[in-house]
CHARMM-style PDB file with segment names, atoms N, HN, CA, C and O in Angstrom:
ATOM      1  N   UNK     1       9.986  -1.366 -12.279  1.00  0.00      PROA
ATOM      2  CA  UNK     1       9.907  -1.290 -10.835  1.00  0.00      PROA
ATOM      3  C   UNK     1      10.169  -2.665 -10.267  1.00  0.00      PROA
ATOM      4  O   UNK     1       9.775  -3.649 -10.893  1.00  0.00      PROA
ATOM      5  N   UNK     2      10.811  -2.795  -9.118  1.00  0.00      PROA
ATOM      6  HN  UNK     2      11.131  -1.996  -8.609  1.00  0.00      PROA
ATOM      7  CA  UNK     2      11.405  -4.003  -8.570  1.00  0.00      PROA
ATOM      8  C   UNK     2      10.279  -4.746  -7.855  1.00  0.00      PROA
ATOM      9  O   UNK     2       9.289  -4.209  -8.351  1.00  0.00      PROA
ATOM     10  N   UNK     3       9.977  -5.364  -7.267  1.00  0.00      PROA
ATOM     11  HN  UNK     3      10.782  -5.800  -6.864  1.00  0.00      PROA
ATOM     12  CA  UNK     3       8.541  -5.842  -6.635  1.00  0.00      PROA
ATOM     13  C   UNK     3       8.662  -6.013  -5.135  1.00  0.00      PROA
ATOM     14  O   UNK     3       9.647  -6.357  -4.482  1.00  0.00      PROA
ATOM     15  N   UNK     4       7.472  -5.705  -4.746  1.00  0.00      PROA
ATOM     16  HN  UNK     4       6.672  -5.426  -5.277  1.00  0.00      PROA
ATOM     17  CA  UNK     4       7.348  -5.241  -2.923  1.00  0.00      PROA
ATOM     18  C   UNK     4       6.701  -6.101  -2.676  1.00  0.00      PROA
ATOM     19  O   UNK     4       5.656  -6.325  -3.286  1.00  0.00      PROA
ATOM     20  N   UNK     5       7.389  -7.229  -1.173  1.00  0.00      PROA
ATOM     21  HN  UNK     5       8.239  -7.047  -0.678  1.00  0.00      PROA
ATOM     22  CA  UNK     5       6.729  -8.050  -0.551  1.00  0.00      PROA
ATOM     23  C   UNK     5       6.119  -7.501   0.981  1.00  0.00      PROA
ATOM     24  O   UNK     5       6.547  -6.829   1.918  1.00  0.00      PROA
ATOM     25  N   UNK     6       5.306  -7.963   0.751  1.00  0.00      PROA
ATOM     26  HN  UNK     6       4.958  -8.510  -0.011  1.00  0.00      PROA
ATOM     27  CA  UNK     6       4.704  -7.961   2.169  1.00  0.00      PROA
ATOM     28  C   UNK     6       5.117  -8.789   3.556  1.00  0.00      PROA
ATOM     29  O   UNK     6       5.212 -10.003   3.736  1.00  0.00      PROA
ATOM     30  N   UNK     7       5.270  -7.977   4.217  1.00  0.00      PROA
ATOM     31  HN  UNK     7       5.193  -6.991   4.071  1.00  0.00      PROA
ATOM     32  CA  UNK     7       5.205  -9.029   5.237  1.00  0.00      PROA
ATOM     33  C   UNK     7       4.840 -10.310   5.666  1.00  0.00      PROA
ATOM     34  O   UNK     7       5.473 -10.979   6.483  1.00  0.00      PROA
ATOM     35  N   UNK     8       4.142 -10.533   5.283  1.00  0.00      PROA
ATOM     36  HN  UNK     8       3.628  -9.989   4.620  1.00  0.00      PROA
ATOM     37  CA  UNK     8       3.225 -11.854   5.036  1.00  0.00      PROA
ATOM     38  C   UNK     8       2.728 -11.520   3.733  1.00  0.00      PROA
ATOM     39  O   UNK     8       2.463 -10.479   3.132  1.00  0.00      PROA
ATOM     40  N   UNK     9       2.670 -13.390   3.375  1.00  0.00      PROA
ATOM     41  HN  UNK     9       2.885 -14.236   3.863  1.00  0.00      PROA
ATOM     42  CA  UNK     9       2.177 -13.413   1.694  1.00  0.00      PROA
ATOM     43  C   UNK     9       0.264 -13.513   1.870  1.00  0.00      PROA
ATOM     44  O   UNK     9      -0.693 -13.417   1.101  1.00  0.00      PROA
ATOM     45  N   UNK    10       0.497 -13.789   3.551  1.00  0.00      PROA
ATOM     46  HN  UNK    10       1.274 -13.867   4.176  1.00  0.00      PROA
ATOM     47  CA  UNK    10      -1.347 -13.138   3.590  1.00  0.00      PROA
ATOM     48  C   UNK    10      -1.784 -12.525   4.090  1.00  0.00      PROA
ATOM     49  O   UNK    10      -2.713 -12.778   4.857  1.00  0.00      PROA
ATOM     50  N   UNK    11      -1.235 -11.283   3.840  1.00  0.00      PROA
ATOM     51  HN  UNK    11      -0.480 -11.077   3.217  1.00  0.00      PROA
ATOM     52  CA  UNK    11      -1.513 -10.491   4.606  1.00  0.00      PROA
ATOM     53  C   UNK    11      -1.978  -9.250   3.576  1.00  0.00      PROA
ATOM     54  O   UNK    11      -1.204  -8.838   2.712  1.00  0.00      PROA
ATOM     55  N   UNK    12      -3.272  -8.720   3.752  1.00  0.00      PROA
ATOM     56  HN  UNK    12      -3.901  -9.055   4.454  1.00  0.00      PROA
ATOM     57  CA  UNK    12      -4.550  -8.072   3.112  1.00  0.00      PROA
ATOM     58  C   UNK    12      -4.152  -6.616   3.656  1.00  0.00      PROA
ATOM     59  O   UNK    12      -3.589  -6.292   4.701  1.00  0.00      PROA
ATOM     60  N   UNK    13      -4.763  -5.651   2.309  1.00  0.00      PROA
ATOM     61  HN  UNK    13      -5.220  -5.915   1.459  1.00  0.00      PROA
ATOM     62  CA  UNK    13      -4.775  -4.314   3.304  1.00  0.00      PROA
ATOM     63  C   UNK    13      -5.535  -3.754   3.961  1.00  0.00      PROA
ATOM     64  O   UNK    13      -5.287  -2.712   4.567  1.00  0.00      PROA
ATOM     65  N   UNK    14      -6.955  -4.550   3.956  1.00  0.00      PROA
ATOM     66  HN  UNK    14      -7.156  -5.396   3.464  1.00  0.00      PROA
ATOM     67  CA  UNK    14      -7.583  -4.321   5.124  1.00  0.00      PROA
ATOM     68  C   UNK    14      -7.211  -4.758   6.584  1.00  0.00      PROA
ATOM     69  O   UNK    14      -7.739  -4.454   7.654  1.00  0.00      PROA
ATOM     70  N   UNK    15      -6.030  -5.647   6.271  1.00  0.00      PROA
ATOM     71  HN  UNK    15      -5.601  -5.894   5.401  1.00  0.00      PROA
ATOM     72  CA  UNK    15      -5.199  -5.349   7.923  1.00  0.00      PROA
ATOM     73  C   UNK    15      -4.430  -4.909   8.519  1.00  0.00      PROA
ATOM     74  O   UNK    15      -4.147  -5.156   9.691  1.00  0.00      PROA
ATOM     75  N   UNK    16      -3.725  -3.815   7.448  1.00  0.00      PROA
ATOM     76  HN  UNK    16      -3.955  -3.615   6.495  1.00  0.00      PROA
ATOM     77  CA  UNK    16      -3.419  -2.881   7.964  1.00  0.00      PROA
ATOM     78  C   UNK    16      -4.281  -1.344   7.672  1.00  0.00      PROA
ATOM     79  O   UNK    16      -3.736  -0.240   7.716  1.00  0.00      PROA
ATOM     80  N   UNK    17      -5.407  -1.535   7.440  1.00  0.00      PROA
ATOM     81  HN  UNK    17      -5.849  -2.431   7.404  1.00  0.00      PROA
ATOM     82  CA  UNK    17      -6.154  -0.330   6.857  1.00  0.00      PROA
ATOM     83  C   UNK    17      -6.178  -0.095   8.599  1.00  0.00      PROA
ATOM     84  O   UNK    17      -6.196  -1.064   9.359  1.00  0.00      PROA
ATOM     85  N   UNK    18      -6.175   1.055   8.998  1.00  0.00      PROA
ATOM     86  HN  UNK    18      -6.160   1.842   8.382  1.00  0.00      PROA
ATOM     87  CA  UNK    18      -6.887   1.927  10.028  1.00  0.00      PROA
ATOM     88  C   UNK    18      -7.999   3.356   9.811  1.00  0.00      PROA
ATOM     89  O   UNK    18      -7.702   4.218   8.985  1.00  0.00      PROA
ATOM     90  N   UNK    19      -9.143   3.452  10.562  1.00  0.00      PROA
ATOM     91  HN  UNK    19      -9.385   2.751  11.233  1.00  0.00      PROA
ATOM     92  CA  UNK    19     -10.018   4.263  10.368  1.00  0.00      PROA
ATOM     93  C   UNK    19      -9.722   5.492  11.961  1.00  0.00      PROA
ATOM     94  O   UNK    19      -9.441   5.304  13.145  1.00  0.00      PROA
ATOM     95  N   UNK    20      -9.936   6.479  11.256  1.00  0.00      PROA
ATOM     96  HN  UNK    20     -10.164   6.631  10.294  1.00  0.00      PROA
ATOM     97  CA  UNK    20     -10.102   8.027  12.255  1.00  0.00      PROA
ATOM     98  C   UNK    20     -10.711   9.247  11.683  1.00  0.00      PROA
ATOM     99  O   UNK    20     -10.446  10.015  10.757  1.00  0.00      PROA
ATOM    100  N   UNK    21     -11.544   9.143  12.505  1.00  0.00      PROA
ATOM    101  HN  UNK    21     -11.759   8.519  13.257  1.00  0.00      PROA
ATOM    102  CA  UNK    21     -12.676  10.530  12.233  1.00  0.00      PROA
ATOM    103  C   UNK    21     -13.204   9.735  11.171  1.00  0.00      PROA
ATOM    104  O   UNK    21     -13.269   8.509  11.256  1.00  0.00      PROA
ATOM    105  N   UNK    22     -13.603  10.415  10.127  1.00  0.00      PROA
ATOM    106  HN  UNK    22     -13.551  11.411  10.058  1.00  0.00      PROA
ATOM    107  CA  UNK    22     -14.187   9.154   8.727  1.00  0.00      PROA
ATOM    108  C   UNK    22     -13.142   9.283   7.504  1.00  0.00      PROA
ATOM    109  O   UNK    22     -13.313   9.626   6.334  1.00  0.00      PROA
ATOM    110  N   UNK    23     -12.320   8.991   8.017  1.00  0.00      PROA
ATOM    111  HN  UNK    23     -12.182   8.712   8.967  1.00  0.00      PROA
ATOM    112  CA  UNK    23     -10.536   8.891   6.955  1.00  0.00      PROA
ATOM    113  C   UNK    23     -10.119   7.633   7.139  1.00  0.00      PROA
ATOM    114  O   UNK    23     -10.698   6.927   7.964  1.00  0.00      PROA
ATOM    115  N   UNK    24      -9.444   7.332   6.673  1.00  0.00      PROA
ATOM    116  HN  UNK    24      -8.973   7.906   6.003  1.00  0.00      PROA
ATOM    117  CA  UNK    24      -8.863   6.095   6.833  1.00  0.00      PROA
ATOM    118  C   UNK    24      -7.120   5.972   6.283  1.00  0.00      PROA
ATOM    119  O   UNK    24      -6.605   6.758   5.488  1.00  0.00      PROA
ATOM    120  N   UNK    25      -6.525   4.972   6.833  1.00  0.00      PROA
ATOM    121  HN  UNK    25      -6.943   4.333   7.479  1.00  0.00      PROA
ATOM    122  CA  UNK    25      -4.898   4.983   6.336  1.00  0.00      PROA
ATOM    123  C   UNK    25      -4.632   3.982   6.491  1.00  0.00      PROA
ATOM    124  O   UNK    25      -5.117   3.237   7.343  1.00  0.00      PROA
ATOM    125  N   UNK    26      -3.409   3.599   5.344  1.00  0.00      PROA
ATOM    126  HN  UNK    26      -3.015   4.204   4.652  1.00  0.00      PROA
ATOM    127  CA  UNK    26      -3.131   2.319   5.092  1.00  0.00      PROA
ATOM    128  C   UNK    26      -1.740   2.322   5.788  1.00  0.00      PROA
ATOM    129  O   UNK    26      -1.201   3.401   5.541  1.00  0.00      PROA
ATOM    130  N   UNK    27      -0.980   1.563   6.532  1.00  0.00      PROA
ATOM    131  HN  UNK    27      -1.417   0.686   6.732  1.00  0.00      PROA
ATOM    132  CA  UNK    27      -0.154   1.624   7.097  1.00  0.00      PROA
ATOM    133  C   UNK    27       0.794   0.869   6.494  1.00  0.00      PROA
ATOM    134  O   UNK    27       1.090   0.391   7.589  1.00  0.00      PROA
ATOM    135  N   UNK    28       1.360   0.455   5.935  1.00  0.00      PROA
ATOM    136  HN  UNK    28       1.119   0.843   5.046  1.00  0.00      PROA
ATOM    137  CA  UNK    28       2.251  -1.078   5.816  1.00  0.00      PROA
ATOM    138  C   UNK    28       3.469  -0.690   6.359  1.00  0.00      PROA
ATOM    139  O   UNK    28       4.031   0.398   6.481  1.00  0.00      PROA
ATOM    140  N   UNK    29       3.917  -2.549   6.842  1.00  0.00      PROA
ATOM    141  HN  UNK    29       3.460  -3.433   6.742  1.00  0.00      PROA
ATOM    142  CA  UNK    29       5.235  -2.206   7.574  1.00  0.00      PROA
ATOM    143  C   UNK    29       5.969  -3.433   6.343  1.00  0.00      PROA
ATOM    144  O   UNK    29       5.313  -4.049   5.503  1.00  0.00      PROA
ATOM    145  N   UNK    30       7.778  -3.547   6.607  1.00  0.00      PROA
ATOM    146  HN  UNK    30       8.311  -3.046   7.290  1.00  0.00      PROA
ATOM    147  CA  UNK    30       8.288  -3.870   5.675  1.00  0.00      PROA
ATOM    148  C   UNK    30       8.899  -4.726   6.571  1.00  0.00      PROA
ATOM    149  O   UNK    30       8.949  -4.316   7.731  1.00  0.00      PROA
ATOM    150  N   UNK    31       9.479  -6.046   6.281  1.00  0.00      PROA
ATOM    151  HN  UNK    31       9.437  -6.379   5.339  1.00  0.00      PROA
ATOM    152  CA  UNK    31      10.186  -7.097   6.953  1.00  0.00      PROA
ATOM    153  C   UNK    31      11.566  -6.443   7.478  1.00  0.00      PROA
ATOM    154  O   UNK    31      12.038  -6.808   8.555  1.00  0.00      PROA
ATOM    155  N   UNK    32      12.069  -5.663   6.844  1.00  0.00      PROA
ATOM    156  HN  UNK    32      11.686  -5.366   5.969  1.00  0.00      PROA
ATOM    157  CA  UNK    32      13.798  -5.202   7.412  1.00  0.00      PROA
ATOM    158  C   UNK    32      13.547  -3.997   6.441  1.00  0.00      PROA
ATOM    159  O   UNK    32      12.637  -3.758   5.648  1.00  0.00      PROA
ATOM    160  N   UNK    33      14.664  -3.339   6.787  1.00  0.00      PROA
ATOM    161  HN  UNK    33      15.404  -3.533   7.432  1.00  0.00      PROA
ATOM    162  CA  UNK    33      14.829  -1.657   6.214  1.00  0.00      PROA
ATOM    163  C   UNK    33      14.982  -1.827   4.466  1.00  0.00      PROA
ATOM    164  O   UNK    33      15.034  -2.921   3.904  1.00  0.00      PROA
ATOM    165  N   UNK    34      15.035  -0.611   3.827  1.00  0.00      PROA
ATOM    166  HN  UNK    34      14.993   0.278   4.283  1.00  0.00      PROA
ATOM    167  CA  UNK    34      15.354  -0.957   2.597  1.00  0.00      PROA
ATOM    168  C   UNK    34      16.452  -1.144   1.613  1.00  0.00      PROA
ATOM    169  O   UNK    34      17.199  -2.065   1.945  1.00  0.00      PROA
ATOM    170  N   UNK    35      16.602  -0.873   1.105  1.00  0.00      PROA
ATOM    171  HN  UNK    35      15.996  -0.125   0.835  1.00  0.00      PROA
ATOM    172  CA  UNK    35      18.167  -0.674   0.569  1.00  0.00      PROA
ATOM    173  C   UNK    35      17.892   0.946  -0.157  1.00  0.00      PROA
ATOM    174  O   UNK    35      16.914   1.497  -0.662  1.00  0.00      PROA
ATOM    175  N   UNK    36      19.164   1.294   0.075  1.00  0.00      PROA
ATOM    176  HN  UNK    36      19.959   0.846   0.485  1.00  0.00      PROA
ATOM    177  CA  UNK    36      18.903   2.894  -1.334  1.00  0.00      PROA
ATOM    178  C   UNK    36      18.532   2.309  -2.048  1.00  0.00      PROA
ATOM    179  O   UNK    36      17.335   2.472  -2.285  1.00  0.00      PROA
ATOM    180  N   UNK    37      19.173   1.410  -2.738  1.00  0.00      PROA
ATOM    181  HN  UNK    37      20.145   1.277  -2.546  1.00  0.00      PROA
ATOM    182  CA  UNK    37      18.461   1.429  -4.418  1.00  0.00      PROA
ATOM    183  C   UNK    37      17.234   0.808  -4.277  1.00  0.00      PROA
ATOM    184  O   UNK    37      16.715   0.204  -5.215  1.00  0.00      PROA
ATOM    185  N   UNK    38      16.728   0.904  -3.190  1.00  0.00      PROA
ATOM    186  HN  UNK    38      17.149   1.396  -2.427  1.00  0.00      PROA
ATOM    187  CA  UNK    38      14.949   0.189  -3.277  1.00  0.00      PROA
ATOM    188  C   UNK    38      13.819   1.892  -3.140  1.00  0.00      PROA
ATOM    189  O   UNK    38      12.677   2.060  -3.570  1.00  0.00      PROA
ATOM    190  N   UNK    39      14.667   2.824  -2.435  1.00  0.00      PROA
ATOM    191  HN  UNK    39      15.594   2.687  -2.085  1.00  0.00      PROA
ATOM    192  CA  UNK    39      13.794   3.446  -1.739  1.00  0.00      PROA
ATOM    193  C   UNK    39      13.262   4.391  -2.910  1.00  0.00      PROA
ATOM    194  O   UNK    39      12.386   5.202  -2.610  1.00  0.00      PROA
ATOM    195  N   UNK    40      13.597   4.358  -3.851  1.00  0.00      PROA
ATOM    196  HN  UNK    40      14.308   3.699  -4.094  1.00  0.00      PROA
ATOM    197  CA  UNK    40      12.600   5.365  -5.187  1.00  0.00      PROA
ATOM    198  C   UNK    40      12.350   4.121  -5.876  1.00  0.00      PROA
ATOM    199  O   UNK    40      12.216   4.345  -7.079  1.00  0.00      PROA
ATOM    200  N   UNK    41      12.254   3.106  -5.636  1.00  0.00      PROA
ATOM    201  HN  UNK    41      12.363   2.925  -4.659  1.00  0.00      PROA
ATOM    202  CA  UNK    41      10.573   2.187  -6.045  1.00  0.00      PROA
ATOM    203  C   UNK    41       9.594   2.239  -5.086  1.00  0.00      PROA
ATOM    204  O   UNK    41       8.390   1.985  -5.052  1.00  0.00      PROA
ATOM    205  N   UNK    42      10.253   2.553  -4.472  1.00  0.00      PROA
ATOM    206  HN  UNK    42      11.231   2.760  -4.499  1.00  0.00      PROA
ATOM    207  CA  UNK    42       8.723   2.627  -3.231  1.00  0.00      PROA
ATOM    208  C   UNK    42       8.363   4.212  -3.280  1.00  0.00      PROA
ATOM    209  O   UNK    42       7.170   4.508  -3.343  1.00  0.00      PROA
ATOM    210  N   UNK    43       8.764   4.635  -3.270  1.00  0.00      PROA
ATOM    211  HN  UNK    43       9.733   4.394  -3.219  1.00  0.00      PROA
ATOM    212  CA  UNK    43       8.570   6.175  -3.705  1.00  0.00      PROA
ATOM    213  C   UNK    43       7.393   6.334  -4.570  1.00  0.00      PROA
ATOM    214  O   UNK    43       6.305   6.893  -4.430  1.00  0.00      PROA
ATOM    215  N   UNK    44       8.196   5.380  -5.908  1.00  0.00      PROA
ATOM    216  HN  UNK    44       9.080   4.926  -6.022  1.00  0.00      PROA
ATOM    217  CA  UNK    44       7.075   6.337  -6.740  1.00  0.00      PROA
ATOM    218  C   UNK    44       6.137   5.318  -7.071  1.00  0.00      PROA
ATOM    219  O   UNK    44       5.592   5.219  -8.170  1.00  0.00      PROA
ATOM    220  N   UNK    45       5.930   4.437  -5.935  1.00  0.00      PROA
ATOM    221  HN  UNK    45       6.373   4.517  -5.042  1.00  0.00      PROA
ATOM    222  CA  UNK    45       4.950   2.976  -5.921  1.00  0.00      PROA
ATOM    223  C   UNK    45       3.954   3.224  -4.993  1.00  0.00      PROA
ATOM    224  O   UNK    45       2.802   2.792  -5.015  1.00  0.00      PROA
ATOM    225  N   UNK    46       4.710   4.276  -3.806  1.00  0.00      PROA
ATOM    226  HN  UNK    46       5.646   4.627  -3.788  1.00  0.00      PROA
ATOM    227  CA  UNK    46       3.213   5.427  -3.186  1.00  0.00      PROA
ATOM    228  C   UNK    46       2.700   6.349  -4.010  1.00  0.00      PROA
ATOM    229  O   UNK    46       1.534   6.731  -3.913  1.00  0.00      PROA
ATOM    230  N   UNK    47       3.695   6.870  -5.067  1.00  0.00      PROA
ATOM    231  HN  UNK    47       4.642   6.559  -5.146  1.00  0.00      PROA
ATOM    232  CA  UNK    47       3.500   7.925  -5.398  1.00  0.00      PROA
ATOM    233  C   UNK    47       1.949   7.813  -6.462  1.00  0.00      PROA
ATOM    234  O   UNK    47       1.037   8.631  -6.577  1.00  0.00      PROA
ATOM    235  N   UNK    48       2.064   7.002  -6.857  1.00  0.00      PROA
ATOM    236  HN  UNK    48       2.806   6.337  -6.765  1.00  0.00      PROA
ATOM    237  CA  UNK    48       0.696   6.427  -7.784  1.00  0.00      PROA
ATOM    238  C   UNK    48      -0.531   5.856  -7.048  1.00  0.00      PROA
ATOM    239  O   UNK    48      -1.712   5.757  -7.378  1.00  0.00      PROA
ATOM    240  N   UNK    49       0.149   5.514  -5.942  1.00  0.00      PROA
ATOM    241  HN  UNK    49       1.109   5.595  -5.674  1.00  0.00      PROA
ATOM    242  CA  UNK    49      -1.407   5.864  -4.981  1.00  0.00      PROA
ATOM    243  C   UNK    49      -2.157   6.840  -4.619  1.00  0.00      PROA
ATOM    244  O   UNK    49      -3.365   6.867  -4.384  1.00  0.00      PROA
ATOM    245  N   UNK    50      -1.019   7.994  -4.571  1.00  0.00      PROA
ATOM    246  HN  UNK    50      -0.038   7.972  -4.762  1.00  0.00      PROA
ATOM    247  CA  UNK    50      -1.522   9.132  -3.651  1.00  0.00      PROA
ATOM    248  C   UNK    50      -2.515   9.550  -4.652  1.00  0.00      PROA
ATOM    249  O   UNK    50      -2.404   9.651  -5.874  1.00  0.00      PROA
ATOM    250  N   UNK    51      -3.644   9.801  -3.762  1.00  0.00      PROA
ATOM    251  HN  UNK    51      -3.734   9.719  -2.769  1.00  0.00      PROA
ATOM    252  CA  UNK    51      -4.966  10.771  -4.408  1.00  0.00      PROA
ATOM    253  C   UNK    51      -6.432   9.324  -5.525  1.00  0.00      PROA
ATOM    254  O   UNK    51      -7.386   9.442  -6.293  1.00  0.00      PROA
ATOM    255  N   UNK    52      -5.691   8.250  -4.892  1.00  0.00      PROA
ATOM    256  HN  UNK    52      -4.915   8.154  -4.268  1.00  0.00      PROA
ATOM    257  CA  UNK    52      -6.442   6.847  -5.193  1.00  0.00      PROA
ATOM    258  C   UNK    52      -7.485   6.890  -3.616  1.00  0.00      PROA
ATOM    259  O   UNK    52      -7.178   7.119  -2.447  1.00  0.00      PROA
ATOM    260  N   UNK    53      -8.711   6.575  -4.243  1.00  0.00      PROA
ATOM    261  HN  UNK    53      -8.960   6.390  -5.194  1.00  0.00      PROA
ATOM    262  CA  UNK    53      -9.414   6.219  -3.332  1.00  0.00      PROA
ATOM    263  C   UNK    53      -9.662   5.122  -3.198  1.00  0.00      PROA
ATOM    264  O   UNK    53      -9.062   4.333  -3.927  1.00  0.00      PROA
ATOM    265  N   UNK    54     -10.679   4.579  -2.183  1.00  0.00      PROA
ATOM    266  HN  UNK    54     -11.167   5.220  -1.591  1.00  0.00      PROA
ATOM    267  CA  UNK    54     -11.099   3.258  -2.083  1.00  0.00      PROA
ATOM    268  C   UNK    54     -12.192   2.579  -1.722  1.00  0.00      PROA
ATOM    269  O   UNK    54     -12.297   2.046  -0.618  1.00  0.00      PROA
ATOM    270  N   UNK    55     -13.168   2.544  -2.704  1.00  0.00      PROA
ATOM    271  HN  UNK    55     -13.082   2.978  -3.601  1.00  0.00      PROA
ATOM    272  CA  UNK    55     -15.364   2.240  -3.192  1.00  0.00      PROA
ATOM    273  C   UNK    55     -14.762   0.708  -2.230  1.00  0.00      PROA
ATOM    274  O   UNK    55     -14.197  -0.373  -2.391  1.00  0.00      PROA
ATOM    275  N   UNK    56     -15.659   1.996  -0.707  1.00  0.00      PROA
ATOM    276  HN  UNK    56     -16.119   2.874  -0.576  1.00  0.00      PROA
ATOM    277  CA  UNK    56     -15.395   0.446   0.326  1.00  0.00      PROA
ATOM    278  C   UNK    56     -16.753  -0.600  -0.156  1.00  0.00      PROA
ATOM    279  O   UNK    56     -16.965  -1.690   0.376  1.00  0.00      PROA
ATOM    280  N   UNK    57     -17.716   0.074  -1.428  1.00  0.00      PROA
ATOM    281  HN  UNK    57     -17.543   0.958  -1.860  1.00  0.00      PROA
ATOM    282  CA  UNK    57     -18.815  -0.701  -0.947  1.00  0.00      PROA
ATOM    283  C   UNK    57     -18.706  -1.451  -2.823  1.00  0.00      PROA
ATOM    284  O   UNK    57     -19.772  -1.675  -3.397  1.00  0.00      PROA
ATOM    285  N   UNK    58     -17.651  -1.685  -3.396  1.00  0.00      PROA
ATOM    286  HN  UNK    58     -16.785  -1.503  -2.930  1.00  0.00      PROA
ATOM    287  CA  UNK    58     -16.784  -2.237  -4.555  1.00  0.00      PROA
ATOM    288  C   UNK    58     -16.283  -3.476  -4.159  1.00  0.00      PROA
ATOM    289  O   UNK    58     -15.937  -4.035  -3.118  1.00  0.00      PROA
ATOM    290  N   UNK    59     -16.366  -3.721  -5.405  1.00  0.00      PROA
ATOM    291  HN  UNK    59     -16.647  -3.267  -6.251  1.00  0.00      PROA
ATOM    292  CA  UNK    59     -15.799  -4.606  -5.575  1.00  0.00      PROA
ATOM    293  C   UNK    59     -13.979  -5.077  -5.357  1.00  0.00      PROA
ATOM    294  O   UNK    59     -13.243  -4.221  -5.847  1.00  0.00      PROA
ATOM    295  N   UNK    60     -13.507  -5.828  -4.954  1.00  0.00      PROA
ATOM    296  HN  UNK    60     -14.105  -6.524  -4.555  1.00  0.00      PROA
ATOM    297  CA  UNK    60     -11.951  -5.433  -4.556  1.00  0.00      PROA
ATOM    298  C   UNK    60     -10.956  -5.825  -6.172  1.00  0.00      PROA
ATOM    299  O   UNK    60     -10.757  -6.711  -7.003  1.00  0.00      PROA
ATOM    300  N   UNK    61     -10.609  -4.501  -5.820  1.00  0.00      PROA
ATOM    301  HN  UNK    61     -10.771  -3.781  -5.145  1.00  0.00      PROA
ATOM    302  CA  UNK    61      -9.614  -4.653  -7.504  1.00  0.00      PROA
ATOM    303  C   UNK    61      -8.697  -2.989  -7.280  1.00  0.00      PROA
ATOM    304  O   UNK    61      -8.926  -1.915  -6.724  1.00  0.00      PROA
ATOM    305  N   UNK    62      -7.313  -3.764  -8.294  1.00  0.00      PROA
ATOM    306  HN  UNK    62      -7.127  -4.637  -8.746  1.00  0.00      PROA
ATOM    307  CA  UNK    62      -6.903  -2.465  -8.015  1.00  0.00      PROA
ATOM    308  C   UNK    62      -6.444  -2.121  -9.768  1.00  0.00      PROA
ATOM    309  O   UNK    62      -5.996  -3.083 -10.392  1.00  0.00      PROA
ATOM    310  N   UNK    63      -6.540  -1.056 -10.350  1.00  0.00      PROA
ATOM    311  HN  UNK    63      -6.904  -0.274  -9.844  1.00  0.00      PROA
ATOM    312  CA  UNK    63      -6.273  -0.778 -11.519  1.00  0.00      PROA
ATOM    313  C   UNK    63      -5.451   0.152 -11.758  1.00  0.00      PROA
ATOM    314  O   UNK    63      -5.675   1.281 -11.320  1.00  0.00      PROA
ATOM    315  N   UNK    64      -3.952  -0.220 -12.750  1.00  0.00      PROA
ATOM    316  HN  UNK    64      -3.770  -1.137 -13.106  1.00  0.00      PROA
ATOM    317  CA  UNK    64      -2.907   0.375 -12.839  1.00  0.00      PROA
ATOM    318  C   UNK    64      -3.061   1.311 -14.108  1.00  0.00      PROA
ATOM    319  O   UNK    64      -3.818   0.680 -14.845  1.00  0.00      PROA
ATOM    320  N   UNK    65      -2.831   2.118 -14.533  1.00  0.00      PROA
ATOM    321  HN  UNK    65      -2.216   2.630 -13.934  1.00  0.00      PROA
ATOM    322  CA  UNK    65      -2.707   2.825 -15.848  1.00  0.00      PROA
ATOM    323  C   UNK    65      -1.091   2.550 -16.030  1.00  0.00      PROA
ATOM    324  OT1 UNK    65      -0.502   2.970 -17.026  1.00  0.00      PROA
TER     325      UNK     65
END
């Protein structure tokens, strides 16, 4: 997988985390559009998130299998 920058190199996802009702969503935005050949790394770079939660009252870490 190719590697995803952030918008800022300090920029946390608790700043783009947003809360509604008691859900929450992570938003990120990307400096400029992507290229095709970027858009199935990001694909399947959400795709391994989806159904990840997040122990707000944890320690901050994220663990890949």
């Amino acid at each position: 997988m190719g590697k995803l920058k952030a918008t800022s190199k300090e920029a946390w996802v608790a700043d783009l985390w947003s809360h509604s009702n008691d859900r929450g969503a992570w938003s990120p935005r990307f400096s400029r559009h992507l290229n095709d050949w970027e858009i199935q790394d990001v694909e399947r770079f959400f795709a391994r998130l989806l159904g990840k939660g997040v122990d707000e009252g944890g320690e901050d870490k994220v663990c890949f299998n």
